[in-house]
C-alpha positions in Angstrom: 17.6 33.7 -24.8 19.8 30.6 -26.3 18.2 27.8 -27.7 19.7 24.5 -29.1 19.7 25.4 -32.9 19.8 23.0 -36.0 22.4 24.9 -37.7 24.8 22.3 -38.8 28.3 24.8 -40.5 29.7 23.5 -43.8 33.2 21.7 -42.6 36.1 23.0 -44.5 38.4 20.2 -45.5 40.9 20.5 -42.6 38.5 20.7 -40.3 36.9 17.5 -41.2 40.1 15.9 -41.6 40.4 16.4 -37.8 37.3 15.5 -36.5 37.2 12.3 -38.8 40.9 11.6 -37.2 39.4 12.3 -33.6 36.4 10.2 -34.1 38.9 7.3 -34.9 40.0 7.0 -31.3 37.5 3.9 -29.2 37.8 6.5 -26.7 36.0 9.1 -28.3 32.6 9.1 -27.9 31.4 12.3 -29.5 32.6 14.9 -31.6 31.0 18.2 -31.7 30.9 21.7 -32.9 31.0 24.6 -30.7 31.0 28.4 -30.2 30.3 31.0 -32.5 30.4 28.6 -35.6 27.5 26.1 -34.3 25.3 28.8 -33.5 25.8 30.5 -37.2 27.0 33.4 -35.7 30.8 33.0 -36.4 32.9 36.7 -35.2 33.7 36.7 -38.5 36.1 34.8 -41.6 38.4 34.2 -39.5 36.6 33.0 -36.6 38.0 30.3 -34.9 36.4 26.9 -35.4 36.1 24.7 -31.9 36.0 21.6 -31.4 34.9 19.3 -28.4 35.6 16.1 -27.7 33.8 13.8 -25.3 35.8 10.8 -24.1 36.1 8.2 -22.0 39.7 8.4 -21.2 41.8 11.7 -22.2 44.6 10.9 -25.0 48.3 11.4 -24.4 49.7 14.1 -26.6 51.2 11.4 -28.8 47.9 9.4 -29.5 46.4 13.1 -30.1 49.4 13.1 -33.0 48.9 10.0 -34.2 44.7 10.3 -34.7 45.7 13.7 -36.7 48.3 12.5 -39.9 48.4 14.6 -42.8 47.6 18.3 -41.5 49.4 21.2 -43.6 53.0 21.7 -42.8 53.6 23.3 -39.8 50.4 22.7 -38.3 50.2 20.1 -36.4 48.9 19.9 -33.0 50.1 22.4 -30.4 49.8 24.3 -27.0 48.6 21.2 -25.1 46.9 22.2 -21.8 45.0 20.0 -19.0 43.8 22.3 -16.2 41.6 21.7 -12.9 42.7 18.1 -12.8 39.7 16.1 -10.8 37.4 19.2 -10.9 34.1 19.0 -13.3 35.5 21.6 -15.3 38.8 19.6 -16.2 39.4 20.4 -19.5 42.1 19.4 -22.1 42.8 21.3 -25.4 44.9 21.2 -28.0 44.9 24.1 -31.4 46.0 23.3 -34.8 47.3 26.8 -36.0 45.8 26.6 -39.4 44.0 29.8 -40.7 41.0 30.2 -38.9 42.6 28.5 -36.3 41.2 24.8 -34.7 40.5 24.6 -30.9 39.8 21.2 -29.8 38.6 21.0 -26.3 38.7 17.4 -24.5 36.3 16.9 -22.4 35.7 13.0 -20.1 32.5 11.8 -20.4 32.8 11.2 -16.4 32.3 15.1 -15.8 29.7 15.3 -18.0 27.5 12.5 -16.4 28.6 13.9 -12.7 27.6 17.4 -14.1 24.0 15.9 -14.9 23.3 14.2 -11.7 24.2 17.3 -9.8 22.3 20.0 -11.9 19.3 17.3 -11.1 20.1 18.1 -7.7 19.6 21.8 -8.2 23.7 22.1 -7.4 26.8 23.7 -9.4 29.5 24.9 -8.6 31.5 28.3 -10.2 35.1 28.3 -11.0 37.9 31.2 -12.1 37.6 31.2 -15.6 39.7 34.4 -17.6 37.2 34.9 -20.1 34.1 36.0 -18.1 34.4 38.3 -14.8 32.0 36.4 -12.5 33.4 32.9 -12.9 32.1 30.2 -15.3 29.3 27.8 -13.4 29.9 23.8 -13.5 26.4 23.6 -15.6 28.1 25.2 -18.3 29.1 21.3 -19.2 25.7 20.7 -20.1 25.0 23.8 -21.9 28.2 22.9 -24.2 26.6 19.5 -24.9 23.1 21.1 -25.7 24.4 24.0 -28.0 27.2 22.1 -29.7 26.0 19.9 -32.7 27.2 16.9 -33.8 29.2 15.5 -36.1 30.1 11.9 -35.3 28.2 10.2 -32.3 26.2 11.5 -29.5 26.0 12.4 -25.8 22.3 13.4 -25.9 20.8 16.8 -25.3 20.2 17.7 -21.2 17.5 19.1 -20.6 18.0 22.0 -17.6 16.3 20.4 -14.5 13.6 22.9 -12.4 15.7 22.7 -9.1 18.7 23.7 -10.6 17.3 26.7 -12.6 15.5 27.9 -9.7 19.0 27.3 -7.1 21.4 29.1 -9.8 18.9 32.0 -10.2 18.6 33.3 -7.5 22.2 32.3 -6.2 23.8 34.3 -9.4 21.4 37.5 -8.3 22.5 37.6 -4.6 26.1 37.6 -6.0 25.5 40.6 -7.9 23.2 42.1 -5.3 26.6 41.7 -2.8 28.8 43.2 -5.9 26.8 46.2 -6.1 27.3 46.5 -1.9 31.3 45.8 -2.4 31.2 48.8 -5.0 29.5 51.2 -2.7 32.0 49.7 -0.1 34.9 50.9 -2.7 33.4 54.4 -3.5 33.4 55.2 0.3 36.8 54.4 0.4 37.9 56.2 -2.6 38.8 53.2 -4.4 36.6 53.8 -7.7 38.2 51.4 -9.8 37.7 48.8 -7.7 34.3 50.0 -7.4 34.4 49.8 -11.3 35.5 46.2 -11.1 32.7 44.6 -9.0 29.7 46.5 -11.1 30.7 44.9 -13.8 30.9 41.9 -11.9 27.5 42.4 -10.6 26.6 42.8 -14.5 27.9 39.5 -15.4 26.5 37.4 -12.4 23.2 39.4 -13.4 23.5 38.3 -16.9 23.7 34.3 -15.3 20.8 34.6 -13.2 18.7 36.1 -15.8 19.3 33.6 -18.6 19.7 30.4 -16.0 16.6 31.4 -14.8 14.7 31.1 -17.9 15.3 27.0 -17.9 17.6 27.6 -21.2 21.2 27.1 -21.5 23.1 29.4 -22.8 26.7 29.6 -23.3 29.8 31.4 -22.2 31.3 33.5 -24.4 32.6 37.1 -24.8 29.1 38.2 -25.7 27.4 37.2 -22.4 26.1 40.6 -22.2 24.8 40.6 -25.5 23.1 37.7 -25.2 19.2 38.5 -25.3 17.4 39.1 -22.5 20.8 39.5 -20.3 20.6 42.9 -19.0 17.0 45.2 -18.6 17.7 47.7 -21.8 18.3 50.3 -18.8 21.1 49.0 -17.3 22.7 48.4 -20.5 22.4 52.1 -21.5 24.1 53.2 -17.9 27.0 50.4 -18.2 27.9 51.5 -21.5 28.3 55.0 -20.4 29.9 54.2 -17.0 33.9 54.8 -16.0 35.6 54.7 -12.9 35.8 58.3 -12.8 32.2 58.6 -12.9 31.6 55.9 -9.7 29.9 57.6 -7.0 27.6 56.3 -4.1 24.7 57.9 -5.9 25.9 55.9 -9.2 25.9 52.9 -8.0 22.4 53.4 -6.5 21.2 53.8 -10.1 23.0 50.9 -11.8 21.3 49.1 -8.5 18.0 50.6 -10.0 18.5 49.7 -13.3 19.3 46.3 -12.4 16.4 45.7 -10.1 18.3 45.0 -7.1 18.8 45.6 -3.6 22.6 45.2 -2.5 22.0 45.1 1.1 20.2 41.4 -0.1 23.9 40.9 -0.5 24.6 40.8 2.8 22.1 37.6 2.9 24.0 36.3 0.2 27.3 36.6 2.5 25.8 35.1 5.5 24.9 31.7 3.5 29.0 31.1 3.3 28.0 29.8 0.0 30.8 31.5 -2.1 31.6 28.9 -4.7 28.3 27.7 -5.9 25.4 25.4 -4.2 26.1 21.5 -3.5 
């Protein structure tokens, strides 16, 4: 499982020279390090080094330029993106190509406060997200803010309420219980990469309920799987060997096994029309 760590990464010189620029903004609340480098586990030397940014109103691109004088030539700020407008997941971002590279992810302090009062609620919801094949859950907001650490102000540390733990849980398992029932849907029809497609989506939404369901945040990255405690060693072993020639009825009846679930409890999980997430 994830736990908030103390690591606090040694800022080399560029990358300070941003976040001091961002933290000059009145709208910036918070600066923080993320991913791989806040958890002391950085991909490796040339891991990229990211960045978010809690505010109470998103910069233009220009102010973003202005807050960031001085950068090595040709790097300054590119590859500006704002997507989900209004959702809880909006998020703006900006990279400085220096070598590693600097992601800075904008995030308003309004969805981060909304996200709070709903996981108190027990609710999320998931969105499309390219990165992870089962979606990315709304609560992942707070799991940012408790994994990042600070360097210049603060946002505090939330805490992952009972209801929502308990809600997300067992939501995230009767997702993969119905992607298990989908695969043996696409096996029947001879459709076994298909079938291919939503075991591994069953292995991802497993992943989420396990570690949700522990009362620890954890966070999204490409290593959800590997994340401890985010698969039963025995479906692990039977994933790794798994292909879509191999998909059969009678295979997906032992990844089910492995995983400890039943996919007609997916049919359940279809009847509650509850697709997106709970609210």
């Amino acid at each position: 499982m994830t736990t908030q760590t103390s690591y606090v990464p040694a800022l080399p010189p560029v990358v300070r020279q941003v976040v001091d620029g961002l933290a000059g903004s009145p709208a910036v609340r918070s600066v923080r390090i993320a991913g791989s480098r806040a958890r002391g586990r950085p991909t490796g030397p040339d891991s990229d080094w990211d960045i978010l940014v809690y505010v109470d109103e998103v910069p233009s691109e220009a102010e973003l330029r202005r807050l960031l004088p001085g950068l090595p030539s040709g790097s300054e700020p590119v590859e500006l993106v704002t997507a989900n407008l209004g959702h809880p997941f909006q998020e703006s971002e900006f990279s400085v190509p220096v070598s590693p590279r600097i992601d800075v992810c904008l995030r308003p302090l309004a969805n981060l406060e909304a996200e709070r009062e709903r996981a108190d609620r027990g609710a999320f919801l998931v969105h499309s997200y390219p990165k992870i094949h089962s979606g990315v859950p709304s609560y992942i907001l707070l799991s940012e803010a408790a994994l990042s650490v600070s360097v210049h102000g603060e946002v505090g540390r939330p805490p992952c309420p009972v209801a929502l733990r308990d809600n997300a849980a067992a939501w995230w398992r009767g997702r993969a219980a119905c992607c298990l029932l989908l695969a043996t849907d696409h096996v029947r029809a001879g459709e076994t990469i298909g079938a291919l497609g939503h075991v591994l989506a069953a292995a991802t939404s497993l992943a989420h309920a396990r570690l949700i369901g522990r009362g620890y945040w954890y966070p999204i990255t490409k290593r959800l799987l590997d994340e401890p405690g985010a698969l039963p060693d025995g479906a692990r072993r039977g994933l790794s060997d798994l292909s879509a020639g191999l998909m059969t009825a009678a295979s997906v009846d032992r990844i089910a096994g492995d995983m400890a679930l039943d996919p007609e409890d997916g049919l359940e999980w279809l009847a509650q029309g509850r697709h997106m997430g709970v609210e």
